[in-house]
Backbone bond lengths (Angstrom), bond angles and torsions (degrees), N, CA, C in turn:
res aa  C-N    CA-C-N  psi(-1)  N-CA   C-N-CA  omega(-1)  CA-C   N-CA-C  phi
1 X - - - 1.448 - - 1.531 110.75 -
2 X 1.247 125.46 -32.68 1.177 133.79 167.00 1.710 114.11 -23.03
3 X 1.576 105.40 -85.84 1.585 100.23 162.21 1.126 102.58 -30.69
4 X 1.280 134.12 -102.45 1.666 126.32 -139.76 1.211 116.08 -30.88
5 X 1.519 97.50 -40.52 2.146 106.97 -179.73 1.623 95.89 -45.26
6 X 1.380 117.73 -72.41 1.462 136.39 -173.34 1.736 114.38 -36.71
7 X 1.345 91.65 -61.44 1.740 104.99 166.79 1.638 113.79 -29.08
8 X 1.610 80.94 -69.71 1.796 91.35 -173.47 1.439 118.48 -73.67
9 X 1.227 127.86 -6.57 1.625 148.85 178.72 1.599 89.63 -68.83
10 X 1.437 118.83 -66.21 1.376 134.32 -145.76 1.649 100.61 -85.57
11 X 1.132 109.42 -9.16 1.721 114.16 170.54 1.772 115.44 106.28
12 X 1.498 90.62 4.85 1.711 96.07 -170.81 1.075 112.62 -112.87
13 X 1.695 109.85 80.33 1.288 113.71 -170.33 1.435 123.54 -107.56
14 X 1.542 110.69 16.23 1.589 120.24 128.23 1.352 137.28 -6.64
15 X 1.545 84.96 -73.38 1.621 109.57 -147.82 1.943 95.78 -106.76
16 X 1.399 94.58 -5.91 1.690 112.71 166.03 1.377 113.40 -56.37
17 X 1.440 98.41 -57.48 1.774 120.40 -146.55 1.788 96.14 -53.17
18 X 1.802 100.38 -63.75 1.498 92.68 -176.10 1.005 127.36 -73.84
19 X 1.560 127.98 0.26 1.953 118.63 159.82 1.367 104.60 -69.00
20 X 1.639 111.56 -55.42 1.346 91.17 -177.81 1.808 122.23 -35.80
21 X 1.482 99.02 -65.15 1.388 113.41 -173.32 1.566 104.92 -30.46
22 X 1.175 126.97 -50.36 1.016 145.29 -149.70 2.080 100.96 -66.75
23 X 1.334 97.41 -62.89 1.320 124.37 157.14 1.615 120.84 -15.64
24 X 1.634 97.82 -70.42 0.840 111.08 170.13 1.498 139.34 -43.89
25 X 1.492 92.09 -53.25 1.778 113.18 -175.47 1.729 121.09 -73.79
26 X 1.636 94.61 -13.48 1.633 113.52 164.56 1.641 121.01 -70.31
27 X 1.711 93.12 -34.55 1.214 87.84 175.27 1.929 100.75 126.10
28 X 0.983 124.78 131.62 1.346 116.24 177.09 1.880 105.24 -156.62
29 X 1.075 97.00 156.53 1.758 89.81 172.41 1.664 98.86 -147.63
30 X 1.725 114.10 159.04 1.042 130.50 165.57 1.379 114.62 69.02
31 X 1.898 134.32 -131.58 1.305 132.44 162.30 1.560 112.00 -46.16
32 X 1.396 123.12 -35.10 1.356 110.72 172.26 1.623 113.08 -63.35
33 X 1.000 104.09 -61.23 1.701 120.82 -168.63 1.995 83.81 -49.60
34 X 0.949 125.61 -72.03 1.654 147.86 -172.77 2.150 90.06 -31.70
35 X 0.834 127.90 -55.64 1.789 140.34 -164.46 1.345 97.42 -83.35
36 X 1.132 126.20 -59.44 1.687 128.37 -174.48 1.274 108.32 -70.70
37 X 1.144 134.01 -27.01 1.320 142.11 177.32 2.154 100.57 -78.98
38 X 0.994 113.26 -85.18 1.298 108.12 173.67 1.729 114.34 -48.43
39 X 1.197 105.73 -24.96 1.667 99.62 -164.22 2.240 102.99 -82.90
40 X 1.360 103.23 -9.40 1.004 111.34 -162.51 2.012 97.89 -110.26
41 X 1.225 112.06 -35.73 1.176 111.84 165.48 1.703 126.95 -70.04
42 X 1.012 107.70 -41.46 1.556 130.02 153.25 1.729 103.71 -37.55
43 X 1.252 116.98 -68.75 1.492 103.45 -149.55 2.021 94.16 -81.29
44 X 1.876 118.24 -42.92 0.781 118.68 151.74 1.738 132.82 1.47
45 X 1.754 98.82 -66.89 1.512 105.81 -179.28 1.558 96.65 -79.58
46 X 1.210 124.02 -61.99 1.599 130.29 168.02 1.621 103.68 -1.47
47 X 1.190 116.44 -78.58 1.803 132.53 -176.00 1.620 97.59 -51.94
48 X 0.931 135.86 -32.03 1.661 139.57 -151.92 1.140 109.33 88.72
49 X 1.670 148.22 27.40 1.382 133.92 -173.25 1.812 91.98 -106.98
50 X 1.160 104.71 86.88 1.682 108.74 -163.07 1.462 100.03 -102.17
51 X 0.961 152.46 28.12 1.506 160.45 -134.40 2.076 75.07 -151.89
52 X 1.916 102.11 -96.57 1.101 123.97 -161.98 2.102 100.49 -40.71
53 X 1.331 104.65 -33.87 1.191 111.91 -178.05 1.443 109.66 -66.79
54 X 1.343 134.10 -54.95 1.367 118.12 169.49 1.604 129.11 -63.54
55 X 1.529 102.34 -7.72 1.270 89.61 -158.49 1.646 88.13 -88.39
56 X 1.260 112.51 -16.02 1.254 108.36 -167.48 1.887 102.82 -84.27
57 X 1.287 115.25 -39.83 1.488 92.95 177.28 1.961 115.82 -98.55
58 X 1.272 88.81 23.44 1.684 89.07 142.24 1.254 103.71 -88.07
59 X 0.756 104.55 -71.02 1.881 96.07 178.94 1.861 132.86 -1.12
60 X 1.471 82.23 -69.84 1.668 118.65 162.74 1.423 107.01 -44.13
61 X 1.903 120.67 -58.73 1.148 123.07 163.40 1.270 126.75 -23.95
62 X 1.904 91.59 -82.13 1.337 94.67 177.38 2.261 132.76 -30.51
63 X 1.524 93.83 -54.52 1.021 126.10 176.50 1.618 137.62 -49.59
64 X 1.816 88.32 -35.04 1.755 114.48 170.37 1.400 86.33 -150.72
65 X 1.665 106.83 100.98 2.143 118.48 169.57 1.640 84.33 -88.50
66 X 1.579 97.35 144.33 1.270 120.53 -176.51 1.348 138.29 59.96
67 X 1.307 114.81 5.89 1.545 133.29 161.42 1.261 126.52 -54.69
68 X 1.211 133.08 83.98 1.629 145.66 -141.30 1.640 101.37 -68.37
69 X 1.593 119.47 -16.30 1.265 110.00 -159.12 1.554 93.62 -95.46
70 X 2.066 119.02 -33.22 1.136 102.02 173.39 1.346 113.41 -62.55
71 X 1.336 121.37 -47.72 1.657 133.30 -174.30 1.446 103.19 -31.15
72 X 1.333 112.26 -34.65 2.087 107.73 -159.61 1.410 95.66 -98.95
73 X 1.579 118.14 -34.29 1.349 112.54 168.14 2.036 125.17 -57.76
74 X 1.169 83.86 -37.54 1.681 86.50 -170.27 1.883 110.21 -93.78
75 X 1.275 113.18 6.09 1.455 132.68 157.02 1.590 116.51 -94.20
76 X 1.506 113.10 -29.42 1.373 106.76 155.06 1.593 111.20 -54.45
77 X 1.314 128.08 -54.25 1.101 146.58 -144.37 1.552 94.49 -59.36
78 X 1.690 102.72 -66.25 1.318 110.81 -160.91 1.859 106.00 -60.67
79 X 1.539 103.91 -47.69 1.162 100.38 171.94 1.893 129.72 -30.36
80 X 1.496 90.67 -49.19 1.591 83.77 161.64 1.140 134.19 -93.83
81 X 1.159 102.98 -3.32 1.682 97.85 158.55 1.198 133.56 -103.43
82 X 1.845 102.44 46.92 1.479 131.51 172.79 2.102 120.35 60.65
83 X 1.769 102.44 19.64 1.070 125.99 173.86 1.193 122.46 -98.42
84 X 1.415 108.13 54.86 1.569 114.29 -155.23 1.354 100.12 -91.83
85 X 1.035 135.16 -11.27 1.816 126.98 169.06 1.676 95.00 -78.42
86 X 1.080 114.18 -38.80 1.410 116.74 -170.27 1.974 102.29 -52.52
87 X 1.285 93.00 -55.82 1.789 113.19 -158.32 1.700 87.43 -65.96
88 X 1.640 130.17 -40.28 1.304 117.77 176.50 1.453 129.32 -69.44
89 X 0.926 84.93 -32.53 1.816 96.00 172.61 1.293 128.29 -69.31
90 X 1.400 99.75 -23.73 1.418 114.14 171.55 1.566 111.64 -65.39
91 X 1.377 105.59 -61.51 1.481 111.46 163.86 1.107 139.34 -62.20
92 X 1.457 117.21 -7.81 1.494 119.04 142.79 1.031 136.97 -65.94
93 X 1.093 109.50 -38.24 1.398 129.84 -179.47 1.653 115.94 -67.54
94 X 1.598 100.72 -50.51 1.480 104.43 148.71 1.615 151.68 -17.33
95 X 1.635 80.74 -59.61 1.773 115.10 174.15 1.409 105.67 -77.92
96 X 1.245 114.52 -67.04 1.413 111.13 171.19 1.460 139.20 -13.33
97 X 1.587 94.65 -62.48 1.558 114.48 -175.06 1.746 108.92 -98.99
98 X 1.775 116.14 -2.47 1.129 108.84 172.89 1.428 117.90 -103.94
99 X 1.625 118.35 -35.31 1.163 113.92 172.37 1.228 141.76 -79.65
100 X 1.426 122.90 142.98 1.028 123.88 -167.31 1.699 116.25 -102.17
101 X 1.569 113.49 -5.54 1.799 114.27 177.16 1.626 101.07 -33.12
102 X 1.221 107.65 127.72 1.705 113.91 157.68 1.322 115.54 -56.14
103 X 1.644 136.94 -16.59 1.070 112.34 -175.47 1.533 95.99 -83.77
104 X 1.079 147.90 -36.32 1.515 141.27 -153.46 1.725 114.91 -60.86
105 X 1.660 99.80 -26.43 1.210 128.38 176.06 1.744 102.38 -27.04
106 X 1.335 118.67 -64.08 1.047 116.55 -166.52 1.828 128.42 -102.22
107 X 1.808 96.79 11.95 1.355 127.07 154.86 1.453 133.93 -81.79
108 X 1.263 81.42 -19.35 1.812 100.94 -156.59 1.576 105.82 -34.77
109 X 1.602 113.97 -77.48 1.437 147.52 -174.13 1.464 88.11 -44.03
110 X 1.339 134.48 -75.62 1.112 128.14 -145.19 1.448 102.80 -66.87
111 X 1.314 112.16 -27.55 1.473 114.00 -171.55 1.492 109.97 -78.96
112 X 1.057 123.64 -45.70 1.594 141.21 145.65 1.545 100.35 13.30
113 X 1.827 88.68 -92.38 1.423 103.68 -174.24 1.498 123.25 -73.89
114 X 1.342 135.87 -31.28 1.196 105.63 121.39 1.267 141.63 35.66
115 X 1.520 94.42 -119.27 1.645 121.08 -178.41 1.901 105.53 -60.35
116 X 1.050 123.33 -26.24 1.415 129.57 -168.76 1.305 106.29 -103.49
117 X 1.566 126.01 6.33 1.281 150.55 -169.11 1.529 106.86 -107.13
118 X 1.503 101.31 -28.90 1.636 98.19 170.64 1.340 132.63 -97.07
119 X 0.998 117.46 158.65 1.724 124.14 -131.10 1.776 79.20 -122.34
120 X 1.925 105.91 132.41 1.353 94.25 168.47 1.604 92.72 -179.46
């Protein structure tokens, strides 16, 4: 998996997609499973295969709930695949339940609905 990291580092996320894949189908768990999963959804949307790209870091989702790095990855995703209330909401929702600034304290709710107010 290493290459693929490198591959997709270096902008050639082509020749990424099938190490990852590859990676994958061997078998991986935890920070591995966690990199091949984003590293493969990432280059995925990268190419335009934005379909295969979400489906794959739902996956990741499923796999790691509340992991901010899949969350921003798979809101890129939707974003390009013209699900842009979708991709914001995600990141509200994110912020919401991750941050801790005291001022939001008394935003929170309103922002809530809001963000869960948009249609996507």
């Amino acid at each position: 998996m290493t290459e693929a990291i490198s591959l997709d580092a270096a902008g050639c996320e082509k020749k990424a997609i099938p190490l990852y894949r590859l990676a994958l189908a061997r078998g991986l768990a935890n920070e591995d499973l966690h990199t091949a999963l984003i590293g493969l959804g990432s280059s995925l949307r990268t190419v335009g295969k934005t379909s295969a790209a979400i489906t794959t870091l739902r996956k990741a989702r499923r796999l790691f709930p509340g992991d901010l790095v899949v969350i921003m990855f798979l809101a890129l995703a939707h974003y390009n695949a013209g699900q842009r209330d979708l991709g914001i909401r995600q990141l509200g929702d994110a912020l919401l339940k991750e941050s801790t600034q005291p001022r939001l304290k008394s935003y929170r709710r309103v922002l809530a609905r809001k963000y869960h107010g948009l249609r996507g």
